[in-house]
Jmol script that loads the backbone (N, CA, C; Angstrom):
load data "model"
ATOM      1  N   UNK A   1     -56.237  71.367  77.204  1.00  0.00           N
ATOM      2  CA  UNK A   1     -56.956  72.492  77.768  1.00  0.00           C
ATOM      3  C   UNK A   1     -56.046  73.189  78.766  1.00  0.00           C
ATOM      4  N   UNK A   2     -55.788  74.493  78.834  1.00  0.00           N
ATOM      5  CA  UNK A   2     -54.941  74.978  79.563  1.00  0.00           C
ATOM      6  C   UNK A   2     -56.602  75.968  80.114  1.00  0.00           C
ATOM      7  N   UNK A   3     -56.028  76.610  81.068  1.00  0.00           N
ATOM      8  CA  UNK A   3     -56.953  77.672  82.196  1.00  0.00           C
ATOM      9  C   UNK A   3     -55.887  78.358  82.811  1.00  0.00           C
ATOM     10  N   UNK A   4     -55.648  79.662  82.589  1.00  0.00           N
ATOM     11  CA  UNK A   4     -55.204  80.257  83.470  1.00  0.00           C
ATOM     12  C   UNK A   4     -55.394  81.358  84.125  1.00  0.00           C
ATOM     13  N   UNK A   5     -55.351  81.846  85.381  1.00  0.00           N
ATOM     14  CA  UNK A   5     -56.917  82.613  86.192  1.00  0.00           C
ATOM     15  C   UNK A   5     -55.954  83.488  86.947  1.00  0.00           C
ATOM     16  N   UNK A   6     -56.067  84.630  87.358  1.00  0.00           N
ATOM     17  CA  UNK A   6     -55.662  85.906  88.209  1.00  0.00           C
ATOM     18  C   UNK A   6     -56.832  86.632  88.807  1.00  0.00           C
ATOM     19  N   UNK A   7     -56.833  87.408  89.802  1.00  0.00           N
ATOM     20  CA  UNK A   7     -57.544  88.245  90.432  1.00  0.00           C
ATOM     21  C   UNK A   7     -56.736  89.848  90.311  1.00  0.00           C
ATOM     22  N   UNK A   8     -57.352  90.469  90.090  1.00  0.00           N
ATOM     23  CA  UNK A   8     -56.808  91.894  89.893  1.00  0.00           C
ATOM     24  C   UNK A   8     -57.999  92.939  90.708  1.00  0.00           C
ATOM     25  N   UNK A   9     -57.890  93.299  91.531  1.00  0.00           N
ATOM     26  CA  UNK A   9     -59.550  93.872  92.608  1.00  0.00           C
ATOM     27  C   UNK A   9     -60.624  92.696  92.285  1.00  0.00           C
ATOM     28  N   UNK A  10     -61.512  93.514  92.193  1.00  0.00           N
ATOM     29  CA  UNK A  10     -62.915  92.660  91.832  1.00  0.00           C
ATOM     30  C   UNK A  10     -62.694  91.795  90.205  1.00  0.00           C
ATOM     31  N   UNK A  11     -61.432  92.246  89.483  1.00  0.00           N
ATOM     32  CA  UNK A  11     -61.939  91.817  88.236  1.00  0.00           C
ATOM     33  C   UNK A  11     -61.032  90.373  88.479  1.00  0.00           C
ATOM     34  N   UNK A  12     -61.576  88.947  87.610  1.00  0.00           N
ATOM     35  CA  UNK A  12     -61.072  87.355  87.840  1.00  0.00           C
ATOM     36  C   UNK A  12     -61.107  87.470  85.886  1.00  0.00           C
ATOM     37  N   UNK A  13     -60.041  87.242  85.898  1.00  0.00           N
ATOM     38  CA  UNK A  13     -59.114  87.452  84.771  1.00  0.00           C
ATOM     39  C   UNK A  13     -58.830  86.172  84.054  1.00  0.00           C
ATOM     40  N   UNK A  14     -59.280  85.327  83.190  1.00  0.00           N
ATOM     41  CA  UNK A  14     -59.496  84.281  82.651  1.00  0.00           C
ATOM     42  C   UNK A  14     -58.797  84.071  80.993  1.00  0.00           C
ATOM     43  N   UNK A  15     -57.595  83.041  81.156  1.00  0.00           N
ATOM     44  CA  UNK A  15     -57.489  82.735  79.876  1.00  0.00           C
ATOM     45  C   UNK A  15     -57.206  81.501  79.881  1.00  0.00           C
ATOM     46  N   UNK A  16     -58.130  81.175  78.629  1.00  0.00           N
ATOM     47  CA  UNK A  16     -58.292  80.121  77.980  1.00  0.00           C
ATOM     48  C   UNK A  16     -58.223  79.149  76.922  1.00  0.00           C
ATOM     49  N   UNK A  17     -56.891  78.531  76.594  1.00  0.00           N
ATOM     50  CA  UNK A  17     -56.649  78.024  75.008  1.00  0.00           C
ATOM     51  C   UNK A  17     -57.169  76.198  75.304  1.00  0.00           C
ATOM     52  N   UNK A  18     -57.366  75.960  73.903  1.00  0.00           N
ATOM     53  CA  UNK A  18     -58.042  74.414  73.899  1.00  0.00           C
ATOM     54  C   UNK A  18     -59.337  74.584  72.969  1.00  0.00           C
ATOM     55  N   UNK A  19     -59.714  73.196  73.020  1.00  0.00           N
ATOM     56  CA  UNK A  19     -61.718  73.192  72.621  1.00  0.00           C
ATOM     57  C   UNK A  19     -62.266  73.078  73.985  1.00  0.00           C
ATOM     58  N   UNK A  20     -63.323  73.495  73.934  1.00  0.00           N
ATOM     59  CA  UNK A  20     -64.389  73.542  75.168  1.00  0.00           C
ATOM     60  C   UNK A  20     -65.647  72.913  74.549  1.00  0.00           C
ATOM     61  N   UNK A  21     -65.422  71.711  75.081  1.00  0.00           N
ATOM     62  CA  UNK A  21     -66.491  70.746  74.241  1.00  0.00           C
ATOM     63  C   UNK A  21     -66.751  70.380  75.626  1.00  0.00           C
ATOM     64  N   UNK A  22     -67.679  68.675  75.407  1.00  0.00           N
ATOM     65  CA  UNK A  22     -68.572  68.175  76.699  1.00  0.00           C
ATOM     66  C   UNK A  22     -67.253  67.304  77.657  1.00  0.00           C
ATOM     67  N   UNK A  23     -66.181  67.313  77.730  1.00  0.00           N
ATOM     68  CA  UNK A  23     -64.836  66.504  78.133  1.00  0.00           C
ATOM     69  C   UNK A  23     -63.914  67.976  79.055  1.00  0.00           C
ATOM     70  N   UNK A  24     -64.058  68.815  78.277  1.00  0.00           N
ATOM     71  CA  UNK A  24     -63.205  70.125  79.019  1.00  0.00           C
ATOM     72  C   UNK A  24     -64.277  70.845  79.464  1.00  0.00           C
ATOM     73  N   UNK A  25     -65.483  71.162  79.100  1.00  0.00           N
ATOM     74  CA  UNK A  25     -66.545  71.832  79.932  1.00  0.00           C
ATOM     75  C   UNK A  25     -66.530  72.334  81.171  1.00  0.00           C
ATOM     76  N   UNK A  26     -66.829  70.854  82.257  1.00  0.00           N
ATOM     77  CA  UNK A  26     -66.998  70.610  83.588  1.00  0.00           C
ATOM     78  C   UNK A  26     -65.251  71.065  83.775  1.00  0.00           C
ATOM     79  N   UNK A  27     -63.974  71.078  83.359  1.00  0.00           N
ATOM     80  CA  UNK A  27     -63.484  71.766  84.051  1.00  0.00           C
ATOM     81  C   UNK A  27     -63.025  72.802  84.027  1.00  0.00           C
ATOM     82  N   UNK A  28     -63.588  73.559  82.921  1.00  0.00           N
ATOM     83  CA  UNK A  28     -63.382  74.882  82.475  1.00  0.00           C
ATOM     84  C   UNK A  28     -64.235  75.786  84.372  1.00  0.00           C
ATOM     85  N   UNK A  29     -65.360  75.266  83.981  1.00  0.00           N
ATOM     86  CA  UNK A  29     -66.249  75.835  84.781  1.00  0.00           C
ATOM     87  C   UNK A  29     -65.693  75.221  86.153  1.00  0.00           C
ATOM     88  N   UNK A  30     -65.368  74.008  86.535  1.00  0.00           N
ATOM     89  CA  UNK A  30     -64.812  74.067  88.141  1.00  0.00           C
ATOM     90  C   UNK A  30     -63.778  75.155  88.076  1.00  0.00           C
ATOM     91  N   UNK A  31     -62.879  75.670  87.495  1.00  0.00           N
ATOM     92  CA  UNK A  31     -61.769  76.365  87.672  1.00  0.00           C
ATOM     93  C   UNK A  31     -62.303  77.451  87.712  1.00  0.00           C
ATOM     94  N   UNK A  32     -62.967  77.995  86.881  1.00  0.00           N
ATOM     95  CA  UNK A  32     -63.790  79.464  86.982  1.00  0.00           C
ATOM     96  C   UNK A  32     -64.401  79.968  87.641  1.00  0.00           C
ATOM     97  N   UNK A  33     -65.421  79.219  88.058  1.00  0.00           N
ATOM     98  CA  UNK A  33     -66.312  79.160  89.543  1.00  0.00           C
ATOM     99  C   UNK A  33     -65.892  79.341  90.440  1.00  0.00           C
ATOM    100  N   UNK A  34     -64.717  78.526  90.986  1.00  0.00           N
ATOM    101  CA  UNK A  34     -63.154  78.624  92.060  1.00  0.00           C
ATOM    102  C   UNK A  34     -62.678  80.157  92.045  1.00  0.00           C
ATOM    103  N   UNK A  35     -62.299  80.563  90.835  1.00  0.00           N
ATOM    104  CA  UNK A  35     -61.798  81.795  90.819  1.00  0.00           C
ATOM    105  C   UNK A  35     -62.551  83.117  91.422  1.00  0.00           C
ATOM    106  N   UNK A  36     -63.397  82.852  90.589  1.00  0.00           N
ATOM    107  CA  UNK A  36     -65.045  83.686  91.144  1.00  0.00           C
ATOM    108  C   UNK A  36     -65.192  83.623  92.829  1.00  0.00           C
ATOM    109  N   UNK A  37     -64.778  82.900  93.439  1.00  0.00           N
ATOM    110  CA  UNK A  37     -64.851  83.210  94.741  1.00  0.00           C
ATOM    111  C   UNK A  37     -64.192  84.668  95.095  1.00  0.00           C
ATOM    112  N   UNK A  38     -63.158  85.543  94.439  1.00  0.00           N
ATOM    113  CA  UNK A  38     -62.621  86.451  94.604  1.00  0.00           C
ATOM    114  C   UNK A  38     -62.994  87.713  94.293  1.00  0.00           C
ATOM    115  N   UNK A  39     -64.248  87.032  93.502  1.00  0.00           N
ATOM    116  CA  UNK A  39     -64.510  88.564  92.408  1.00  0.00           C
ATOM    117  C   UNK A  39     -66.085  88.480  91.735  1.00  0.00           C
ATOM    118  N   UNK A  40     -66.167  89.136  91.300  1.00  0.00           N
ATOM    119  CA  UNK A  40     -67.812  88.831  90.626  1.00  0.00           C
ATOM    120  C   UNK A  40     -67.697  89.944  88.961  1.00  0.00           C
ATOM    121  N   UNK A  41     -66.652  90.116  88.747  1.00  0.00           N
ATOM    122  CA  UNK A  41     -66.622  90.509  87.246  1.00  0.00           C
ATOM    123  C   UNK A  41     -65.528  89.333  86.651  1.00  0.00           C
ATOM    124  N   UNK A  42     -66.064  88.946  85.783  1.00  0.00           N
ATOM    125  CA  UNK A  42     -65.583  87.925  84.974  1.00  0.00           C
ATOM    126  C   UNK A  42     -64.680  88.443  83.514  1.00  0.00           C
ATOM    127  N   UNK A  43     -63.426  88.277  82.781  1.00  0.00           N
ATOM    128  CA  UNK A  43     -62.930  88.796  81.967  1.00  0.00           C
ATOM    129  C   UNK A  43     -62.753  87.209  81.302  1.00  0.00           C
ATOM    130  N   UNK A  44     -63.247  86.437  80.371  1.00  0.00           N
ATOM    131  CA  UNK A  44     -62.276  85.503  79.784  1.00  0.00           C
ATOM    132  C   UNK A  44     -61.782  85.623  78.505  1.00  0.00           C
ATOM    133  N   UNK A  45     -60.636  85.309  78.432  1.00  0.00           N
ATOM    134  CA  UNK A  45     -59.985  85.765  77.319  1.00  0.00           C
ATOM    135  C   UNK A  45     -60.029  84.496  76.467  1.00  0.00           C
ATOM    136  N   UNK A  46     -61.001  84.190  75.555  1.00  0.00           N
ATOM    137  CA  UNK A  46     -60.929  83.261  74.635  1.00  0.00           C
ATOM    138  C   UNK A  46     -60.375  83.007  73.135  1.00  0.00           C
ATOM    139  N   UNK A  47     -59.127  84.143  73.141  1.00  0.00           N
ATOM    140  CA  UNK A  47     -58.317  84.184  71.995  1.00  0.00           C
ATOM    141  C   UNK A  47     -57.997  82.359  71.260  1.00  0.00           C
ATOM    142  N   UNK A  48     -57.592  81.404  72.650  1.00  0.00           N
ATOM    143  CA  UNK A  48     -57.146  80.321  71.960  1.00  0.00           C
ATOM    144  C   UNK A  48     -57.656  79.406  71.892  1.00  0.00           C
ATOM    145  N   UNK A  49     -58.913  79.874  72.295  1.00  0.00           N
ATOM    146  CA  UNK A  49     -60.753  78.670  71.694  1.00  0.00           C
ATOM    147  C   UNK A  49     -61.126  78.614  70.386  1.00  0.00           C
ATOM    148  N   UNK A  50     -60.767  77.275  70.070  1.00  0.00           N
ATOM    149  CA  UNK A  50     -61.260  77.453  68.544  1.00  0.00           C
ATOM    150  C   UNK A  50     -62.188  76.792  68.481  1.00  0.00           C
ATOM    151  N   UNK A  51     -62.644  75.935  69.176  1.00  0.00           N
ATOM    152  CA  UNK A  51     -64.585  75.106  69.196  1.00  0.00           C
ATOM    153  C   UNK A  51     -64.559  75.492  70.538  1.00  0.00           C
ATOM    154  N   UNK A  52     -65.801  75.552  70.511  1.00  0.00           N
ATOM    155  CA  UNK A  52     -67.132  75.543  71.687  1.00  0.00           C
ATOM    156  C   UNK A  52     -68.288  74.961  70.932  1.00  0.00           C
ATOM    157  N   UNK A  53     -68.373  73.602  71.876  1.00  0.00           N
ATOM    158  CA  UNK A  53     -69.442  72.704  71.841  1.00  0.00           C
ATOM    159  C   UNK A  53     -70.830  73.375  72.438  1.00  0.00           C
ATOM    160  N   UNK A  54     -71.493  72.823  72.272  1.00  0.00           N
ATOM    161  CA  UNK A  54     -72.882  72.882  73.117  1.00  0.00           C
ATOM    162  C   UNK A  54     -73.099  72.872  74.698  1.00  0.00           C
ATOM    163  N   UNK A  55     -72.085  71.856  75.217  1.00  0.00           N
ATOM    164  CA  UNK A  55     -71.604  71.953  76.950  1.00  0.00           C
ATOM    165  C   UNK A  55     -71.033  73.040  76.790  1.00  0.00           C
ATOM    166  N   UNK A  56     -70.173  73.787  76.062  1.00  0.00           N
ATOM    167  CA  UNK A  56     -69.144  74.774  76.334  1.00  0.00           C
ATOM    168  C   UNK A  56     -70.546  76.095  76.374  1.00  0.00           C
ATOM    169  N   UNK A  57     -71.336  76.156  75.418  1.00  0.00           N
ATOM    170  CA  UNK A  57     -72.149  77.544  75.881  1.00  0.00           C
ATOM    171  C   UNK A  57     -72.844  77.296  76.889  1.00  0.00           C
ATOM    172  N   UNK A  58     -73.440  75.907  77.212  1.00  0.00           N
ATOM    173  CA  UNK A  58     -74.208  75.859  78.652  1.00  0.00           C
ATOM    174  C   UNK A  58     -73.637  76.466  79.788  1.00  0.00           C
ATOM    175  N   UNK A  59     -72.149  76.067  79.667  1.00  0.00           N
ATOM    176  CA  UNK A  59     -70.668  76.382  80.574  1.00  0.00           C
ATOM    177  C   UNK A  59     -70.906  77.825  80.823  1.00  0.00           C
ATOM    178  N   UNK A  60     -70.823  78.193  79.987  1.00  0.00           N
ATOM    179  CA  UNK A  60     -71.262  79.443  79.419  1.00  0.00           C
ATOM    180  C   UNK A  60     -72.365  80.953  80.751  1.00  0.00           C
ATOM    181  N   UNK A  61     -73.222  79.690  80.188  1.00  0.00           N
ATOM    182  CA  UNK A  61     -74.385  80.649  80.410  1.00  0.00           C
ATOM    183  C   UNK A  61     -74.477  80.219  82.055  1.00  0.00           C
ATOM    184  N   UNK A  62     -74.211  79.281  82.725  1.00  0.00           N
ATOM    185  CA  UNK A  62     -73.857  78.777  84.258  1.00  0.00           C
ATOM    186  C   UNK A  62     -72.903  80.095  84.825  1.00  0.00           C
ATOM    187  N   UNK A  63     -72.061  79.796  84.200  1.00  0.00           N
ATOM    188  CA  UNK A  63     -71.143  81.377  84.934  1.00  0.00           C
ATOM    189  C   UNK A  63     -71.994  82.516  84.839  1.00  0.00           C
ATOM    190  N   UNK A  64     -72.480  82.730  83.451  1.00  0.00           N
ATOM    191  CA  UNK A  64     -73.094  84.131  83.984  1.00  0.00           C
ATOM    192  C   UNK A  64     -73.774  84.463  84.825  1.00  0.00           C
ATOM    193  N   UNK A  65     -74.858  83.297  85.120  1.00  0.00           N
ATOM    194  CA  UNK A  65     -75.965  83.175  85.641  1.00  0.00           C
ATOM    195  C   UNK A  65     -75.031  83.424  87.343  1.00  0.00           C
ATOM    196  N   UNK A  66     -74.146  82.935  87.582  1.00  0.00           N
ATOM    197  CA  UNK A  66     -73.496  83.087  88.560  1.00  0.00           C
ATOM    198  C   UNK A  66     -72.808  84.372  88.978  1.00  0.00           C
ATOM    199  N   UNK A  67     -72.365  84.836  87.995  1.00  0.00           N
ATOM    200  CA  UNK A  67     -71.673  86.153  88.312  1.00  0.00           C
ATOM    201  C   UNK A  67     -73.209  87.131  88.587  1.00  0.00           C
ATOM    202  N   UNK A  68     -73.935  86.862  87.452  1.00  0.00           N
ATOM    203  CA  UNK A  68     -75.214  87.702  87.370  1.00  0.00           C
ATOM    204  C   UNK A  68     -75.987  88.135  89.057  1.00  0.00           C
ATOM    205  N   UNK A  69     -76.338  86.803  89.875  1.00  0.00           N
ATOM    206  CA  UNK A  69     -76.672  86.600  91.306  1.00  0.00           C
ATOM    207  C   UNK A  69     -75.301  87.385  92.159  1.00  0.00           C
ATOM    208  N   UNK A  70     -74.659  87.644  91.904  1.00  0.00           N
ATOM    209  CA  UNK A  70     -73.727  88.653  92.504  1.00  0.00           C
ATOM    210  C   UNK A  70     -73.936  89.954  91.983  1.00  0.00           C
ATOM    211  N   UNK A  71     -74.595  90.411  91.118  1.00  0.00           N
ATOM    212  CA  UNK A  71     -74.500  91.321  90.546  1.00  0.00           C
ATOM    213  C   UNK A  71     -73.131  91.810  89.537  1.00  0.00           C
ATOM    214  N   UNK A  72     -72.812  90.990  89.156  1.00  0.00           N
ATOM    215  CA  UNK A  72     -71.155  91.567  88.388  1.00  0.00           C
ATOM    216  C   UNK A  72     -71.798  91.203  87.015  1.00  0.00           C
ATOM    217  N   UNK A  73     -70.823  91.097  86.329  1.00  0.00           N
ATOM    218  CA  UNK A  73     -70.466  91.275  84.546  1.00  0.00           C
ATOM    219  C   UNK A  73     -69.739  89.795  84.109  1.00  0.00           C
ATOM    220  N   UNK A  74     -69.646  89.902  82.854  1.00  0.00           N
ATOM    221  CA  UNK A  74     -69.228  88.883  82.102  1.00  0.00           C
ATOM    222  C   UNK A  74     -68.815  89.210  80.842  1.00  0.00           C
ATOM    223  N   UNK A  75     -67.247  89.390  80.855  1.00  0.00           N
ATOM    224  CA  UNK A  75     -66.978  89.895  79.129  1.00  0.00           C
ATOM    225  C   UNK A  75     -66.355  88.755  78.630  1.00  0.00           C
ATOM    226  N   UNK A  76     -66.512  88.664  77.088  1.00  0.00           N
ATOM    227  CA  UNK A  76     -65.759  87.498  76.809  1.00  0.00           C
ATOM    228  C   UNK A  76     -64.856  88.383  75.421  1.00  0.00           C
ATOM    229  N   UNK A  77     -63.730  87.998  75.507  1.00  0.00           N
ATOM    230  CA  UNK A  77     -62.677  88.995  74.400  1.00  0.00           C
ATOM    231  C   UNK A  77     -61.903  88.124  73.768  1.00  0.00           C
ATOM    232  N   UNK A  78     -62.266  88.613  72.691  1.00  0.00           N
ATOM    233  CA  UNK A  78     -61.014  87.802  71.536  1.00  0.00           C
ATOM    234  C   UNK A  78     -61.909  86.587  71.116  1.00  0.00           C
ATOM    235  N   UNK A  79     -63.193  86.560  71.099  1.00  0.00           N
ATOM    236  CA  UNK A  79     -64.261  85.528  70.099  1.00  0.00           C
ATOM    237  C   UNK A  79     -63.828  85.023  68.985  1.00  0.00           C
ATOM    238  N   UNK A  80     -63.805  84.113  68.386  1.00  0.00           N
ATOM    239  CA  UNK A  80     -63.265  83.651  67.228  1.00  0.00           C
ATOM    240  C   UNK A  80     -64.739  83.749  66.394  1.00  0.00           C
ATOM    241  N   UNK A  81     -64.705  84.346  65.121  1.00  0.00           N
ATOM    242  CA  UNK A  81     -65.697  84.900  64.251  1.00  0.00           C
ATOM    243  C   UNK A  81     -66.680  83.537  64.193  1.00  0.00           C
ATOM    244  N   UNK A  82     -66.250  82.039  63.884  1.00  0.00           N
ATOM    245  CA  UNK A  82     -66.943  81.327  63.930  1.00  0.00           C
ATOM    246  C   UNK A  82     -67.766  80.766  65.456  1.00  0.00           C
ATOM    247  N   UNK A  83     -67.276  80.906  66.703  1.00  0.00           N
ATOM    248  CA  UNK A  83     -67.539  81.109  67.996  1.00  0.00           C
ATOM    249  C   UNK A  83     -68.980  81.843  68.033  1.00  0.00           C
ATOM    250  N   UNK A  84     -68.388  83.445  67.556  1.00  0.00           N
ATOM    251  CA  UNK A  84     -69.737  84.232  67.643  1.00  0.00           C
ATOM    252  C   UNK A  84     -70.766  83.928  66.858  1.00  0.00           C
ATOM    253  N   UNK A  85     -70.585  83.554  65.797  1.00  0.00           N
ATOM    254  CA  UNK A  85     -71.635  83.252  64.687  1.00  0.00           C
ATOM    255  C   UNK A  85     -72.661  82.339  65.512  1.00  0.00           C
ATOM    256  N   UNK A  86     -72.071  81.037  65.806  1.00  0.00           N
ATOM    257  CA  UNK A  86     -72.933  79.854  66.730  1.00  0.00           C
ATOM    258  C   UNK A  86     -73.517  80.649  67.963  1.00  0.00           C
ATOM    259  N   UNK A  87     -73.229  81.974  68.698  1.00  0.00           N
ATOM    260  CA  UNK A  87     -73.393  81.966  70.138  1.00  0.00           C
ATOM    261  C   UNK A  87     -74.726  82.921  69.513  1.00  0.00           C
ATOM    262  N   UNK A  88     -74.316  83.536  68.419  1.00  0.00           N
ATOM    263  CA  UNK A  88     -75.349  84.923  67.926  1.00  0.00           C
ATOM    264  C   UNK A  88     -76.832  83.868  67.586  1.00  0.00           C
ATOM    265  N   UNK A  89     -76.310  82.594  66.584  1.00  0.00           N
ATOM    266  CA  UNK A  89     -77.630  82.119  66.072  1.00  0.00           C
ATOM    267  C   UNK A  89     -78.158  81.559  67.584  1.00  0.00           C
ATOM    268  N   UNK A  90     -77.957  81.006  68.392  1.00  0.00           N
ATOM    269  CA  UNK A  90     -78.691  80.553  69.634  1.00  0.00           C
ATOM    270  C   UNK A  90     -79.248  81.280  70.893  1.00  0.00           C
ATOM    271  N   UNK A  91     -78.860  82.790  70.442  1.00  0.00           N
ATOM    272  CA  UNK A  91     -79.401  83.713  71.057  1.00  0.00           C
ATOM    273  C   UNK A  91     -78.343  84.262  72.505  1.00  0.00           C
ATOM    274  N   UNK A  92     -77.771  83.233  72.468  1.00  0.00           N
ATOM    275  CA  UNK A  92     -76.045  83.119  73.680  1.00  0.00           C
ATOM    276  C   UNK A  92     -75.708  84.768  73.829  1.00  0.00           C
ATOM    277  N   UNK A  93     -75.466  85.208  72.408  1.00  0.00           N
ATOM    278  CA  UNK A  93     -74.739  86.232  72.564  1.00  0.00           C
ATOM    279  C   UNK A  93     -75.272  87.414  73.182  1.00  0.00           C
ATOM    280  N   UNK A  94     -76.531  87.224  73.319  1.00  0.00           N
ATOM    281  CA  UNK A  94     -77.279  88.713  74.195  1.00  0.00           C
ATOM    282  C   UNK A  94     -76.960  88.431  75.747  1.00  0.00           C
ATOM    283  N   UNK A  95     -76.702  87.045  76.392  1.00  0.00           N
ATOM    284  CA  UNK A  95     -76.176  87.630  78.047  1.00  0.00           C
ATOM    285  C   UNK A  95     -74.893  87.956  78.254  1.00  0.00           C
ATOM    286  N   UNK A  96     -73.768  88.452  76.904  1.00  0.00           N
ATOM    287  CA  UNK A  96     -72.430  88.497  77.323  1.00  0.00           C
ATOM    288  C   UNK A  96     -71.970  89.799  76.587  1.00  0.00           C
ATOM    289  N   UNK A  97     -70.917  90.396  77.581  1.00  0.00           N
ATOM    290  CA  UNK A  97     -70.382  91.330  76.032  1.00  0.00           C
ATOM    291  C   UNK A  97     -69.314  90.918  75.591  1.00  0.00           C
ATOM    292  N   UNK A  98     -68.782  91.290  74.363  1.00  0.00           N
ATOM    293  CA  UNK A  98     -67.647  91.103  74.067  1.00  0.00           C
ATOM    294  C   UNK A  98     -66.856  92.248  73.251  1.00  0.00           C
ATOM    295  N   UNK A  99     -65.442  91.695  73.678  1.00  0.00           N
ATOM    296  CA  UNK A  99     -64.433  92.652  73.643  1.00  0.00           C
ATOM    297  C   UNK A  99     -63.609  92.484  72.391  1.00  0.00           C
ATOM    298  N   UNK A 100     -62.438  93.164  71.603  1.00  0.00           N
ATOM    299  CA  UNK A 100     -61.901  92.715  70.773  1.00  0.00           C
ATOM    300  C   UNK A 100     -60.511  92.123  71.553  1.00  0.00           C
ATOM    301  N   UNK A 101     -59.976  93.477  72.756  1.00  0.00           N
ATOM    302  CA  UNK A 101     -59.194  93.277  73.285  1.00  0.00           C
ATOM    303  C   UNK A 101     -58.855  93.234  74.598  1.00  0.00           C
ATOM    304  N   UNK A 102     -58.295  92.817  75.022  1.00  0.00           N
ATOM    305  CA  UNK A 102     -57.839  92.904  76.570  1.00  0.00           C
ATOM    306  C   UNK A 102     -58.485  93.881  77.541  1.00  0.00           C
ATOM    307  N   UNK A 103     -57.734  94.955  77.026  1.00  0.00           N
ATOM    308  CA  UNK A 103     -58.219  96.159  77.132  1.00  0.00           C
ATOM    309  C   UNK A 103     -59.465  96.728  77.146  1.00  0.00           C
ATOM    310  N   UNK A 104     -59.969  96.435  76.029  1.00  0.00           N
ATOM    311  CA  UNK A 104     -61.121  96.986  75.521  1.00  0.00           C
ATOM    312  C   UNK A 104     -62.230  96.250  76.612  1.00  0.00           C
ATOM    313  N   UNK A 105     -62.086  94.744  77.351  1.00  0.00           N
ATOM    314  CA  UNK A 105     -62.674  94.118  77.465  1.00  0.00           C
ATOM    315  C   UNK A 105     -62.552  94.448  79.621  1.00  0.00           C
ATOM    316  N   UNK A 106     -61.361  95.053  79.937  1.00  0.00           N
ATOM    317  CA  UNK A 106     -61.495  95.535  81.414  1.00  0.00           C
ATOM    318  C   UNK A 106     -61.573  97.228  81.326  1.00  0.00           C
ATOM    319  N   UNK A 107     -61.656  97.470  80.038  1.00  0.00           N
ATOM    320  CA  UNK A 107     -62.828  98.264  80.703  1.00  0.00           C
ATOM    321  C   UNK A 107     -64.397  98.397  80.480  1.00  0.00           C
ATOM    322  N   UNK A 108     -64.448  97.434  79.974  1.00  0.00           N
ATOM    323  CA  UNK A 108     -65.983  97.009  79.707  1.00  0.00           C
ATOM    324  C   UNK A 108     -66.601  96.623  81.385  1.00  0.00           C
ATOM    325  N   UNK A 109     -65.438  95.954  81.462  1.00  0.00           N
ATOM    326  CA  UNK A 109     -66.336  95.412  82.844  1.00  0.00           C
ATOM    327  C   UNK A 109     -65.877  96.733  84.074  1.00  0.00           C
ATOM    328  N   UNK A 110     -65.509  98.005  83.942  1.00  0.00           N
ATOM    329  CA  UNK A 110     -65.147  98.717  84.898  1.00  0.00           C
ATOM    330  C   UNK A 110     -66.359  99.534  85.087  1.00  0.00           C
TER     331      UNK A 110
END
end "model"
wireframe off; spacefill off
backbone 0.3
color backbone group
């Protein structure tokens, strides 16, 4: 599991390669949460997630819920088609947006 996190103004800039199952979860989210002290728009770039477990959308939906009580955003960019499929059937995918690209995905949250 790699995490690697920047602050750019308000936006906390998140990338993430590995699985995010119930073992990397808890520290996906300590690191993120940490970051979030700087900012309250969330960008994670999940290009190099290829599973997300069931802890991983709880993970999930904890940050938003967190950024949300600040009032900020939550984009998630670069979804892997099978990612979205699981987040769409559990209903996940209506508290997040998502981006294709980088780009596409700060200025979503601008």
């Amino acid at each position: 599991m790699i995490i690697e996190t920047k602050v750019e103004g308000a936006n906390v800039i998140a990338t993430v390669s590995g699985d995010i199952d119930g073992k990397t979860a808890p520290q996906v989210q300590s690191e993120l949460l940490a970051a979030l002290q700087a900012g309250n728009r969330l960008l994670v770039d999940m290009n190099g997630v290829s599973y997300l477990s069931s802890a991983g959308l709880r993970m999930l939906l904890l940050l938003y819920r967190q950024v949300a009580s600040k009032k900020g955003k939550v984009v998630l960019v670069s979804v892997s088609e099978e990612i979205r499929d699981t987040m769409s059937m559990t209903g996940f995918i209506n508290f997040f947006t998502l981006a294709e690209t980088r780009e596409a995905g700060l200025a979503a949250l601008a």
